[in-house]
Structures are given as C-alpha cells and as structure tokens.
C-alpha positions in Angstrom: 152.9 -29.2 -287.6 156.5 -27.0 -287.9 156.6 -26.9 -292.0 158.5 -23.9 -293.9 156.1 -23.7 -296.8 157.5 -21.7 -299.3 154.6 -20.6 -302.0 151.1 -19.8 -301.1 148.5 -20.1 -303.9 144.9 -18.8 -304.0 142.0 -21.1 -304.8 139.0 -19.2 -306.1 136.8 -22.2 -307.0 133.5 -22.9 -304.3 130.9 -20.8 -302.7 132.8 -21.3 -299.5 133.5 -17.6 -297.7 136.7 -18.9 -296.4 139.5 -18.0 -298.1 141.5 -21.3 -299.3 145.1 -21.4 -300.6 147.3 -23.8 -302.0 150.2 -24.1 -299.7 153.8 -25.7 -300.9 156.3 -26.9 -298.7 160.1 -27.1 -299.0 159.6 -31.0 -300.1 157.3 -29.9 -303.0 154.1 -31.6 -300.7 150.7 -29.3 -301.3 148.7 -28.7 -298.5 145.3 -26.7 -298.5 144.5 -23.8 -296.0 141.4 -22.2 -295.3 141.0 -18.7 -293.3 137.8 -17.5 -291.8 136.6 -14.6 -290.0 137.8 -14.8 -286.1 133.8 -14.5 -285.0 133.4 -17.9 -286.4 136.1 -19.3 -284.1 133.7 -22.0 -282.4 131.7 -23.0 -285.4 135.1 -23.7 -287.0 136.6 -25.5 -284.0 133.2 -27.6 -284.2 133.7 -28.2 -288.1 137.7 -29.1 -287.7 137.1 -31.8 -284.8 133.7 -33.1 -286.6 136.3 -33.5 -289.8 138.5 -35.2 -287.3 135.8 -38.4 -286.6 134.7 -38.4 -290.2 138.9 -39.1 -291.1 138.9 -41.6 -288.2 135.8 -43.4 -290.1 138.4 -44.3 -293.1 136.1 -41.4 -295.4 139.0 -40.6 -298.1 139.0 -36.4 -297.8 140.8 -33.3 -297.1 142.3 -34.7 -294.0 142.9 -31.8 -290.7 146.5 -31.9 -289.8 146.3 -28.0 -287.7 144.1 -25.6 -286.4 144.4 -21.8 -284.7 144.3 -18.4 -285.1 146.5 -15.8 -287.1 146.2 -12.2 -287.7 143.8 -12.9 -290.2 141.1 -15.4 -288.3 141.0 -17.9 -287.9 142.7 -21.0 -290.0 142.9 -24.9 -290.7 145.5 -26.9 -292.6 144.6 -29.5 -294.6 145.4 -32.7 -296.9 146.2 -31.4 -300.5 144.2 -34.0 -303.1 145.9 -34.1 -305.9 143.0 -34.8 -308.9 140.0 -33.3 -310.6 136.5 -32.0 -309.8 134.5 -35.2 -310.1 131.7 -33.3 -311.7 134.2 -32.6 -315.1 135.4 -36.3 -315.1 132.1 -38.6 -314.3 130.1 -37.5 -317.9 132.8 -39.0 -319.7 133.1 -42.3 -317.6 132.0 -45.3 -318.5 128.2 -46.3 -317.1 129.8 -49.1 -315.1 132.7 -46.8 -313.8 129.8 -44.4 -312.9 128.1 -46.6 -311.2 131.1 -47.8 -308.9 132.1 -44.4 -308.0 128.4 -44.0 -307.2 128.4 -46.5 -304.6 131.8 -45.8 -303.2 130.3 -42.3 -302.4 126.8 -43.7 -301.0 128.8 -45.7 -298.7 131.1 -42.9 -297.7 127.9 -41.0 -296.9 126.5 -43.9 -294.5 129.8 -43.6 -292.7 129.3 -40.3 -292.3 126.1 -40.6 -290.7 127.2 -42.7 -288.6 128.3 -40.0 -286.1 125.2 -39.2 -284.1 123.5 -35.4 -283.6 124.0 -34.3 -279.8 121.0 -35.4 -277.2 120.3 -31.6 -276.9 119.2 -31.4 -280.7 115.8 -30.1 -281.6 113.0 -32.4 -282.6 113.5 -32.9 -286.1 109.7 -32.6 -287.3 109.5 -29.2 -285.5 112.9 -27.6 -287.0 111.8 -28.4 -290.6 108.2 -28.0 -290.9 109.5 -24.3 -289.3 112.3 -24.5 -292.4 109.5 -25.5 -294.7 107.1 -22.2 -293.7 110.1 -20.1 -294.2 110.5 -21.2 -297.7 107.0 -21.2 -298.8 106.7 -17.3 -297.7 110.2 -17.0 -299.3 108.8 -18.1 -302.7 105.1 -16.1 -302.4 107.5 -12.8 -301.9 109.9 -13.6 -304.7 109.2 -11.6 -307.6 109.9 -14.4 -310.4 107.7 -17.5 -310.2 108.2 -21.0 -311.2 105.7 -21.8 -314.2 103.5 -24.4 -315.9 102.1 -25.7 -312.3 105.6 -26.0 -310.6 105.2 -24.4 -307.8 101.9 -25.3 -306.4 103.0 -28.6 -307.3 105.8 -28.6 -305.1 104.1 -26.9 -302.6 100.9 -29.5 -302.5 103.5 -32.3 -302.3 105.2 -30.9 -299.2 101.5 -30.0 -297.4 100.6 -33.9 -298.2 103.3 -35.4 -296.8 104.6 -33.2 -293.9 103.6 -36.6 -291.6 106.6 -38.0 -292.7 109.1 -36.1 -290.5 107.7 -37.5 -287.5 110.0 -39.3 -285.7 112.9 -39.1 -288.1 116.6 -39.6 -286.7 119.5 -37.1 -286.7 123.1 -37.4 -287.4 125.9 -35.7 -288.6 125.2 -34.5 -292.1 128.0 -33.3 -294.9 126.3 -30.3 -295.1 126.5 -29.9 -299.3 126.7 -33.6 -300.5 127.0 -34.1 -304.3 129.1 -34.3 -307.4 130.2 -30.2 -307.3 132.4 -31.4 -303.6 133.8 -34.6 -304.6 137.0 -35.2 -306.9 138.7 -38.3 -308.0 142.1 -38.2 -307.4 144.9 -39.2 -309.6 144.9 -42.4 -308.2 141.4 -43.1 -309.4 139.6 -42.8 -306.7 136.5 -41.1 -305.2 137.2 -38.1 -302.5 134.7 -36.4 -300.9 135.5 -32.3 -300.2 133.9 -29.1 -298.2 132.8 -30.0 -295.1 132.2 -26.1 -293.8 128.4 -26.1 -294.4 128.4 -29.4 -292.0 125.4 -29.3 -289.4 122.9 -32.2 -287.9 119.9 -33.6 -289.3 117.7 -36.3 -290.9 120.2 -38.9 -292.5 118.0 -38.6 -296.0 117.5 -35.2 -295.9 121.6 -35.4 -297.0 120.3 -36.6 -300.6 118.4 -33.1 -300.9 121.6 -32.5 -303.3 121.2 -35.5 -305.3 119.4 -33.0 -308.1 122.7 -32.0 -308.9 123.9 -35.4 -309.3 121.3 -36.4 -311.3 121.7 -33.9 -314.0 124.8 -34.5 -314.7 125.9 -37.7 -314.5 122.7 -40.1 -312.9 124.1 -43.3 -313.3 126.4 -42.0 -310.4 123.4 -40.6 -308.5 121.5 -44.0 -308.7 124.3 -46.0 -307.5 125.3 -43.5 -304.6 121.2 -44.5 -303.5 121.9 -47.5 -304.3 125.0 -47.9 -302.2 124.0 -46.0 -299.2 120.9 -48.5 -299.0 123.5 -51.7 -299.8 121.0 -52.1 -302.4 117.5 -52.3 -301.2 116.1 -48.7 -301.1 113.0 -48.3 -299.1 109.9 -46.4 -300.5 109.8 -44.2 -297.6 113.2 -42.8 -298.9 112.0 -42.2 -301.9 108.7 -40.8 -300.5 110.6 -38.3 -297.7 113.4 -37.5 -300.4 110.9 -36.2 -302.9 109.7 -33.9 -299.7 113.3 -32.7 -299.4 113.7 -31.9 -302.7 110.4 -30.1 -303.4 111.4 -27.8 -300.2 115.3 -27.1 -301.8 113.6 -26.6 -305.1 111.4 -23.9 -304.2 113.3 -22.2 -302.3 116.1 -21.9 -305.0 114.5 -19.1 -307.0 114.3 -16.9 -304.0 117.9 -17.5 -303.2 119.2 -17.3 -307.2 117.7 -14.0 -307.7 120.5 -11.4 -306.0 123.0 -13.4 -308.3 121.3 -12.5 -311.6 120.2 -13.6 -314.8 122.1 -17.0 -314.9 121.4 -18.3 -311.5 118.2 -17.6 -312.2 118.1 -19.8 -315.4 119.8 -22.5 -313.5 117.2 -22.7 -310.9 114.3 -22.6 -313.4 116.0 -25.6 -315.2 116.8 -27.6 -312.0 112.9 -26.8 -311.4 111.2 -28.2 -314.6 114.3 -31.2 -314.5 112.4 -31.8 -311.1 109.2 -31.5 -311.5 109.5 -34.1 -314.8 111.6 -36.4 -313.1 108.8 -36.7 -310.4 106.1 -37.1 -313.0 104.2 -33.5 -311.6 105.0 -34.7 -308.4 102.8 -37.6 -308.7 105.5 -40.6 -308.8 108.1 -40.3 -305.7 110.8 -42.4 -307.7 112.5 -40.1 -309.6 112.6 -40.7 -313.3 117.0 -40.8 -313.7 116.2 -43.7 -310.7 114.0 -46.0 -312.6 116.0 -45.2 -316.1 119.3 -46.4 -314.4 117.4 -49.5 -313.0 116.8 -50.3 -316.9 120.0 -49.8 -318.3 121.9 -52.0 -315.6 
C-alpha cells in the first residue's frame, strides 16, 4: 500500500492501548492506523490475519489493508468508516429500526464464529471454571461490595450451574462484542469495530457484553439474540448466558475500583440492572428479553 498521506489525526476514544490515528491521503480518502508496543508483534500479527477471515466472511468493519513495524512498534492500516458510535444513534431509533440493526449485528456475530478455535485449545470447562475461581477471590479481596444480596446471588448462580460448561465448543470470539464497538455508517448501516481484545472461546460466552446493550438500547439487544439464533433461542442460552454474565458482573467491581468514583458507580448500576433483570437470579431470561418479546 504506497499512499502519501498527508495529515495524521489522533483518535482518543476506546480503552484500546494502541495508539489510533486518523490518517488522510492526497485524494482526501481517511484511513485508520493503530500502533502498538513491538513486544506485542505476534499477538498483533495473529489479530491482523484473524481480521483478515472475519473481512473474507462479508462482516462490514474496519477492513486490514497493511501491516509491519516502524520505529514506533508495531502498526496496522485500516478501512476509515465514515459514521457515528452506534451507542449515540440506536436510543433515538425507531423500535423497528432497532430491532433490524439488532439482527444484522447477531448475524454478523454468527459469522464470526464461524471461524473455529485451534485443535491445541484448552478444554473449555477447565479454562473457565479456573477464570471463574479467579473472580470469586477477586471480589472477596475487593474492598467495596455489591449490596442488597447481589453478590452471593451471583456467586450461588455460578456454583449451581458450573455443569453447564461441559462440553461447550470454541471459536473465534470478537473479543468485546456490543453497542460501545459498533457504528452505523453514513450509509445506514450496521459496522462492527475493535477487534484487538479478539481470543477463542465458547460462541455464547461472546453475549457476556450484551449488559451493555441492554441498558441502553434493548430492543437492539433482543433482536441481536434474536438474530444470532435465526429466531428460535434455546433455553440453554439463556441458562449458560446468565452464568457468563453473573461471572463479568462480579468481577466488575474489582476491576472499576483503580479508576475511581465513577467506574465504580457504573459497575454498581450495571450490578443491580442485573440482578433485576434476572429476577435475584432466579429467572435465566432476562427481563429487557421478555419486555421486547411484548412490545413486538
């Protein structure tokens, strides 16, 4: 890719630690780069040719177009999208609007998972029930507790149902899949961003992030279920998914506290919008799910 560009931009938005940049060529065509530490060369070379397939699978994104070093790391050129952070733009849509982009992005996630996790990858009951100890101790040593019953709520639910990893399949996961790394372009339609937390895992375990989704905007979360499962969701999603979400959910507070006060808040929030939607834990459909159901 030979291209004089001849401004360079900073973008400060995301909790990525690369360092992204708007880059403008002589034609006026944007381009996005990203530059990252040199001792993250093969975990990046992994990321850019995993980005490659997911492209080839028709997923609309940041496509790669060049990768290599520079005196500052390592970087990657991308595909500019020209739009706005779908999180800003889907609370003002129309439910039925909501709904379709909701779908379009549970189908672009089934694509995704369509690449399969490498024959060497751990059993997956084994790597998270280890994931799922780590969190728990996390939480008992954080100095700030969930209240009302949250906690041990989360943590019963999780001890009940560990059975349920058994046996679960891996693929190629997104990494950080909701409405915070998607935009809609200014052609209208749904693009899915920030594939540098990608990795290999349980298919559902992807919809960990849905929380997110559902707070803001859950006519889109329903119908990103809803299109993933081409309509017929099975009750072991829902059962495994509320597992998922229990584990992020605890484990939130421990990571929210070196950021300060208003992570903190956030987390608490996310916590009680949890534990409510679930009913105390006690009813794996979430409530946003069933409310959506009703209005459509």
């Amino acid at each position: 890719m030979l291209k004089k560009f001849v401004s360079k931009e900073p973008v400060l938005k995301g909790w990525s630690g690369d360092k992204k940049y708007c880059l403008t060529d002589e034609q006026g065509n944007r381009f996005l780069l990203r530059v990252t530490p040199i001792e993250k060369y093969d975990e990046k070379m992994k990321e850019y040719e995993l980005m490659h397939r997911v492209a080839e699978l028709g997923v609309p994104m940041c496509d790669p177009l060049e990768f290599g070093t520079c005196d500052k790391g390592i970087y990657s050129i991308q595909t500019w999208i020209d739009g706005e952070d779908a999180e800003t733009i889907m609370p003002n849509c129309p439910a039925a609007k909501q709904y379709a982009y909701g779908m379009d992005a549970g189908r672009f996630l089934r694509k995704i998972h369509s690449i399969p996790a490498p024959e060497t990858q751990e059993d997956w009951e084994a790597r998270f029930n280890r994931k799922i100890d780590r969190k728990i101790v996390l939480y008992e040593a954080c100095p700030i507790k969930y209240e009302n019953g949250q906690a041990e709520a989360f943590i019963d639910y999780i001890n009940s149902n560990r059975s349920l990893l058994r046996g679960r399949p891996q693929t190629f996961q997104h990494g950080d899949y909701h409405i915070g790394n998607m935009m809609i372009g200014r052609n209208g339609k749904l693009y899915i961003i920030d594939f540098n937390r990608c990795d290999f895992g349980d298919p559902w375990e992807e919809f960990n992030r849905i929380v997110w989704c559902a707070q803001k905007a859950p006519i889109f979360a329903s119908g990103m279920v809803d299109g993933y499962f081409d309509g017929a969701v099975p009750m072991g999603f829902w059962q495994l998914l509320a597992l998922y979400i229990s584990s992020n959910t605890l484990s939130s507070l421990p990571w929210a506290v070196p950021f300060g006060e208003k992570e903190i808040a956030t987390m608490r929030n996310q916590a009680t919008d949890v534990f409510n939607w679930y009913n105390g834990m006690n009813d794996p459909v979430p409530a946003w799910y069933r409310k959506c159901c009703l209005m459509s």
